[in-house]
C-alpha positions as CSV (number, residue, x, y, z in Angstrom):
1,X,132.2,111.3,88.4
2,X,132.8,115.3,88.5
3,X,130.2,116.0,85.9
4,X,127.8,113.6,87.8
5,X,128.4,115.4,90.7
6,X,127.6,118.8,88.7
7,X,124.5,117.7,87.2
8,X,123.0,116.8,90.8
9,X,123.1,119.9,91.9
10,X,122.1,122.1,88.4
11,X,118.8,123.4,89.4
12,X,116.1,121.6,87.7
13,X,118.0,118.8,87.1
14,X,116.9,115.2,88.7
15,X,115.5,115.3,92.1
16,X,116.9,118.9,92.7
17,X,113.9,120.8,91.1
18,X,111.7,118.5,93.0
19,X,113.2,119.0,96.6
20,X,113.6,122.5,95.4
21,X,109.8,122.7,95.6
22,X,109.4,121.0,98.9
23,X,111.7,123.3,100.7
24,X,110.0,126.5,99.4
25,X,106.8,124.7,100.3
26,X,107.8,124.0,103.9
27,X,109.6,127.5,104.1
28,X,106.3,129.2,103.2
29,X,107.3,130.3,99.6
30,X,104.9,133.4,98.3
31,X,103.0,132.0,95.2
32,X,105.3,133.2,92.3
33,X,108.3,131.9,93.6
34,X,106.3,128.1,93.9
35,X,104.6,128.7,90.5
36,X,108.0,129.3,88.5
37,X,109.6,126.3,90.9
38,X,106.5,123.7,89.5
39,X,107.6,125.1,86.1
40,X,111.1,124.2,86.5
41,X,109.8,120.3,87.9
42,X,108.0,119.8,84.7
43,X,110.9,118.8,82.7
44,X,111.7,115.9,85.7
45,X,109.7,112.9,86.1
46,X,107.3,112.6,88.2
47,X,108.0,111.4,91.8
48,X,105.7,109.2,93.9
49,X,102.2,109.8,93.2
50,X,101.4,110.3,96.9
51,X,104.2,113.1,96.9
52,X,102.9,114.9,94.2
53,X,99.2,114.9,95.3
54,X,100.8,116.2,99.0
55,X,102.6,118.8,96.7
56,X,99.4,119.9,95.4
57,X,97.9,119.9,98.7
58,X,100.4,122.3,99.6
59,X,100.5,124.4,96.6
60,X,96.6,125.0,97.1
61,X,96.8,125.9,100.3
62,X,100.0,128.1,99.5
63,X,97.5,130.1,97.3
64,X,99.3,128.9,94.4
65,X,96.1,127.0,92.3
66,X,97.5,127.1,88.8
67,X,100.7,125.7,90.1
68,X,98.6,122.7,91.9
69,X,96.4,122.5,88.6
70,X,99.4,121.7,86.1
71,X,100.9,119.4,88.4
72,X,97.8,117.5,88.3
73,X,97.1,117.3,85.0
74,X,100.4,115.6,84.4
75,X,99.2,113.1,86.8
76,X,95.9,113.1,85.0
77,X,97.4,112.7,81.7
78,X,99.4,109.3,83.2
79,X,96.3,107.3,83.4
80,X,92.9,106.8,85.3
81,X,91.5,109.4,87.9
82,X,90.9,107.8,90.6
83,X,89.0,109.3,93.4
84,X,92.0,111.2,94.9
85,X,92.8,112.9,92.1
86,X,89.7,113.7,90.8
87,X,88.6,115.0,94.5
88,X,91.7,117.6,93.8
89,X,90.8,118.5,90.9
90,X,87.6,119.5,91.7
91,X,88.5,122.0,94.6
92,X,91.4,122.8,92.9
93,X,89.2,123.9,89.8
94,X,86.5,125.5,92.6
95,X,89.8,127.7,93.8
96,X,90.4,129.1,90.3
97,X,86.6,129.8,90.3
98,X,86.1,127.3,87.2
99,X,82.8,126.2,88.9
100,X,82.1,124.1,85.5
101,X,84.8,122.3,85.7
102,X,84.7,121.6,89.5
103,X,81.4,120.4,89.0
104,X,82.3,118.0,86.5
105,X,85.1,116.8,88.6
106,X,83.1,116.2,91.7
107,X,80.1,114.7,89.9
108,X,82.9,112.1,88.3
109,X,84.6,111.5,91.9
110,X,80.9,111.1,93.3
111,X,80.6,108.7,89.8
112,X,83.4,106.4,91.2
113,X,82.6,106.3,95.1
114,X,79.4,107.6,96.4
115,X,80.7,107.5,99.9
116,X,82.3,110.5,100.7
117,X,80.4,113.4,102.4
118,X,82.8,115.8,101.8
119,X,82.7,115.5,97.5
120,X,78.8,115.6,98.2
121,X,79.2,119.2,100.3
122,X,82.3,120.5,98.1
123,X,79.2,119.9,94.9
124,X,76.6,121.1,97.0
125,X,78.7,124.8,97.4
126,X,79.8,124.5,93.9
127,X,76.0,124.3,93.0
128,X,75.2,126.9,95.5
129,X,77.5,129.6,93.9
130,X,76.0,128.3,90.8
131,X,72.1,129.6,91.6
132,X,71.7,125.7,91.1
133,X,70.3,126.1,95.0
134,X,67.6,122.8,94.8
135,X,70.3,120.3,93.3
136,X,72.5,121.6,96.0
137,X,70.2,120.8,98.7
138,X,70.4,117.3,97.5
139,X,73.7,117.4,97.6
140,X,73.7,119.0,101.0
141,X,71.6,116.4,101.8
142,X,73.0,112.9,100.4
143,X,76.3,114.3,102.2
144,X,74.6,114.3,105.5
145,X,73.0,110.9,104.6
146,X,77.1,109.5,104.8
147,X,78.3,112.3,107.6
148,X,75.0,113.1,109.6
149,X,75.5,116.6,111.5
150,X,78.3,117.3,109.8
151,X,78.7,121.3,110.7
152,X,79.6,122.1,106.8
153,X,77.1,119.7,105.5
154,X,74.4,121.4,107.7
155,X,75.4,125.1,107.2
156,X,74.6,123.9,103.2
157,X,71.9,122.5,103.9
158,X,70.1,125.6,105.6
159,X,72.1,128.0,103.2
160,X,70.4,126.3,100.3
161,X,67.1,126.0,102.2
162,X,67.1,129.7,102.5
163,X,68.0,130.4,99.1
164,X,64.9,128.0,97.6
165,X,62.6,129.6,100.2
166,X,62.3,126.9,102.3
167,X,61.5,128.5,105.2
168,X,58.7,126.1,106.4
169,X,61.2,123.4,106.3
170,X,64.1,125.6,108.1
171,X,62.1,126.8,111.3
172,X,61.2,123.0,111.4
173,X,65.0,122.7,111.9
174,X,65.5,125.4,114.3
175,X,62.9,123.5,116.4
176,X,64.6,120.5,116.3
177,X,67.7,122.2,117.4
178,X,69.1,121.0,114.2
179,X,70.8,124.7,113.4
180,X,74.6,124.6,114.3
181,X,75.4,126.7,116.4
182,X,77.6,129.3,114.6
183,X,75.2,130.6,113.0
184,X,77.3,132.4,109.9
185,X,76.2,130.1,107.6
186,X,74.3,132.7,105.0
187,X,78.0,134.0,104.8
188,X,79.6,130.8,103.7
């Protein structure tokens, strides 16, 4: 019993490493300090797949990518990607700036469920960044077809009009008060 009790509390071991990484997570960890606690989870089991995939969330948003990335591989190397992990892979691979593999990654989540505006934008902006700028009007565009006047959707839209010299086309919008109306969009 005492040595059970010591080996639930050695960091790394069993669900310590794990709610380790939470709690740094919810205390606002600085990247490093996440990154070495996802290294210190790899030699645990997996917990929940949802958990993980919120982990990831997190550890994106935390500014932590390669952290999120290795974590998701191990779910990726457990079976099929489905469409949420495939989705996180892709913007997770877009935040590294590995616009190859993002590409790939949203093409195969697009591959699996067609429905989902936000995969079509997220491909249309890694196309964008890309110099790919008529495929990403497509993209900007079969997005809108599922999420019409969808403010991100739209801003690719006339971002990618602009860059293939569609002009014609984009005063047609402004006339149609189709613009949105933060106008930034160039920027994005």
């Amino acid at each position: 019993p005492a040595a059970a009790d010591s080996s639930s509390t050695a960091p790394g071991s069993g669900p310590t490493g794990w709610q380790t990484l939470a709690t740094q997570l919810d205390q606002g960890a600085p990247a490093d300090v996440l990154e070495a606690a996802v290294r210190a989870v790899h030699q645990e089991p997996l917990p929940a797949r949802a958990l993980v995939l919120s982990s990831c969330d997190q550890l994106l948003e935390a500014g932590a990518p390669q952290a999120s990335l290795s974590l998701l591989a191990r779910l990726l190397a457990q079976g099929e990607a489905d469409t949420a992990l495939c989705n996180r892979l892709a913007w997770t691979h877009r935040a590294i700036d590995d616009a190859g593999r993002a590409e790939l990654w949203c093409r195969r989540s697009l591959a699996i469920e067609p429905a989902q505006p936000l995969m079509w934008f997220q491909l249309a902006r890694v196309l964008v960044d890309g110099g790919v700028h008529d495929e990403a009007l497509g993209c900007a565009e079969a997005g809108l077809r599922f999420a019409p006047g969808h403010p991100w959707g739209l801003k690719l839209r006339l971002r990618s009009l602009a860059l293939v010299g569609g002009w014609y086309t984009y005063d047609r919008l402004l006339e149609l008060q189709a613009v949105p109306p933060d106008q930034p969009f160039m920027a994005e």
